[in-house]
N, C-alpha and C positions, 0 to 999 in steps of 0.2 A: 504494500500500500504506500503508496507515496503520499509526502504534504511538503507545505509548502511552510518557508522555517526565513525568519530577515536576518539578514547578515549585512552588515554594514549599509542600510539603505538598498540594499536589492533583497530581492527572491530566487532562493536554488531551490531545486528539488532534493528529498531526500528519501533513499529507498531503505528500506528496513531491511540492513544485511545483515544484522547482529541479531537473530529471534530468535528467541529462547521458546522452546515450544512444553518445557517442563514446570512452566509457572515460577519457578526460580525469578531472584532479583534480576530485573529488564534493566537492560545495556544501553548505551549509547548508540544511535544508531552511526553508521561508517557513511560517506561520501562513496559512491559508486561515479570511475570515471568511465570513458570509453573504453574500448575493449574487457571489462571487469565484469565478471559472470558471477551470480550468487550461486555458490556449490554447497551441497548437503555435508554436512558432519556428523559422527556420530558421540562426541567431544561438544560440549559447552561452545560460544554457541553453536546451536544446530545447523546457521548459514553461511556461511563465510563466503567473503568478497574474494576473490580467484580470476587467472588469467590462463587462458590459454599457450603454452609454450612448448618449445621444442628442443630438447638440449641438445640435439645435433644441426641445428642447422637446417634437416629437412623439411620439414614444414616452416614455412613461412606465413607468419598471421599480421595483418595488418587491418587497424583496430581504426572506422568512423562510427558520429554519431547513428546510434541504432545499426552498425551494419559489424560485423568481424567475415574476414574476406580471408580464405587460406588458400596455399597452393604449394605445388609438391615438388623436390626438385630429387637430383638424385636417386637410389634407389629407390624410391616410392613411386618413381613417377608411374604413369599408368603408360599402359603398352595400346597402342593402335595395333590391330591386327586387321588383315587387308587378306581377301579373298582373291590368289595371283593364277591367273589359267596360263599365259606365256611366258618367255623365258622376258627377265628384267635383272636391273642392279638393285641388291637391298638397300635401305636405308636404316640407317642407326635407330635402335630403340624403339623395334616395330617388329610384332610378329607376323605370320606370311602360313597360309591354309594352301599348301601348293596343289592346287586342283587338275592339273594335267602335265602332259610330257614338258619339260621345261630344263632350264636350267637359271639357277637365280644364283648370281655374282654377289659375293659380298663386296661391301663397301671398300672403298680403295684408303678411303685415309682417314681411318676409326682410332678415337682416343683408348686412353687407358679407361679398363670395367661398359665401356658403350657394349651392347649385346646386339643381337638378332636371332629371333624364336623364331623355329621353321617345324610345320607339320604336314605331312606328306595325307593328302583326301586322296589319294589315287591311285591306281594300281601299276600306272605309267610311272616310269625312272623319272626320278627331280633327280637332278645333279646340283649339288651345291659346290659351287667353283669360287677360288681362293683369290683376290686381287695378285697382281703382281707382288712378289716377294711374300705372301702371305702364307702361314700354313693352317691344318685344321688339327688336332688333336682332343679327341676320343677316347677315354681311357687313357690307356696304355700306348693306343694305335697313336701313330702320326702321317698326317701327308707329304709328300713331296713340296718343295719353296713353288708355289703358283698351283698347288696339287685341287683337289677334289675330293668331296666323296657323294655318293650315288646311293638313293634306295629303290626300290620296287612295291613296298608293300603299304597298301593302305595302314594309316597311323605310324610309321614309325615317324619319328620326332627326334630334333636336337636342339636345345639352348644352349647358343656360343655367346660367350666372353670372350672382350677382346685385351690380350694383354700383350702391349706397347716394347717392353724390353724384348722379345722376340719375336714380333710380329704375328702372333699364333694367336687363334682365336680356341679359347678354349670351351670343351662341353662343361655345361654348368650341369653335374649331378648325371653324367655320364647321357646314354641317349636311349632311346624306347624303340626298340626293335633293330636290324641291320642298317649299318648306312659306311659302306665299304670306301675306303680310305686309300686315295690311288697319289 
């Protein structure tokens, strides 16, 4: 419940973030500013004035009146994934539903941790081919420098990692079904 409280010749509003919902001695109420959310406690008082935060950095919140605005950078970010029937060049931080015979080129000058999720809908070879100088590694498997690897079978699947000190895009959590390594 809000009221309205004079402070030096003006009017603030004031939101009751200190309530005590146990009939206990009632608190002063707190000054709520923008981005400031009343969150529940189970501790004396029961609402406390709270913000949204992120200790790494990934989420980003920036706080107007009545509005809190987030967005993701880094690993959180969300994956576009794109329904590909022809062969194409991937693009960084974007999965791919490879739907027919194809062959899709990874990106040629991907940072360090960028990925590219690839899933095979088809019973047709995707050949997933390696930029210039690039390798693919699988497990244990590796490609040849510009190498390839190929599947046949509807669903198999690989998320690559790309890591920058050797050019290899690595499987993240190895790959789901055959995907032969030339």
């Amino acid at each position: 419940m809000a009221t309205a409280m004079g402070f030096s010749g003006r009017t603030a509003t004031v939101y009751a973030a200190n309530v005590d919902f146990s009939r206990n001695k009632p608190t002063q109420p707190t000054m709520v500013e923008d981005g400031q959310l009343l969150i529940a406690a189970t501790a004396l008082p029961n609402i406390r004035v709270g913000k949204i935060t992120s200790l790494d950095s990934s989420i980003i919140v920036a706080f107007g009146p009545g509005t809190i605005d987030l967005s993701a950078s880094g690993s959180v970010a969300n994956v576009i994934w794109t329904d590909q029937a022809v062969s194409a060049t991937a693009v960084v931080n974007r999965g791919y539903f490879c739907t027919g015979l194809m062959t899709l080129t990874l990106p040629a000058s991907p940072t360090q941790g960028q990925f590219v999720y690839i899933v095979a809908d088809t019973a047709s070879a995707v050949t997933i081919q390696c930029a210039t100088g690039q390798k693919i590694r699988i497990g244990s498997g590796l490609s040849s420098v510009t190498g390839s690897g190929v599947t046949n079978a509807i669903g198999d699947a690989v998320n690559l990692v790309f890591r920058a000190a050797d050019s290899t895009w690595l499987s993240q959590g190895g790959s789901e079904g055959t995907i032969t390594l030339s």
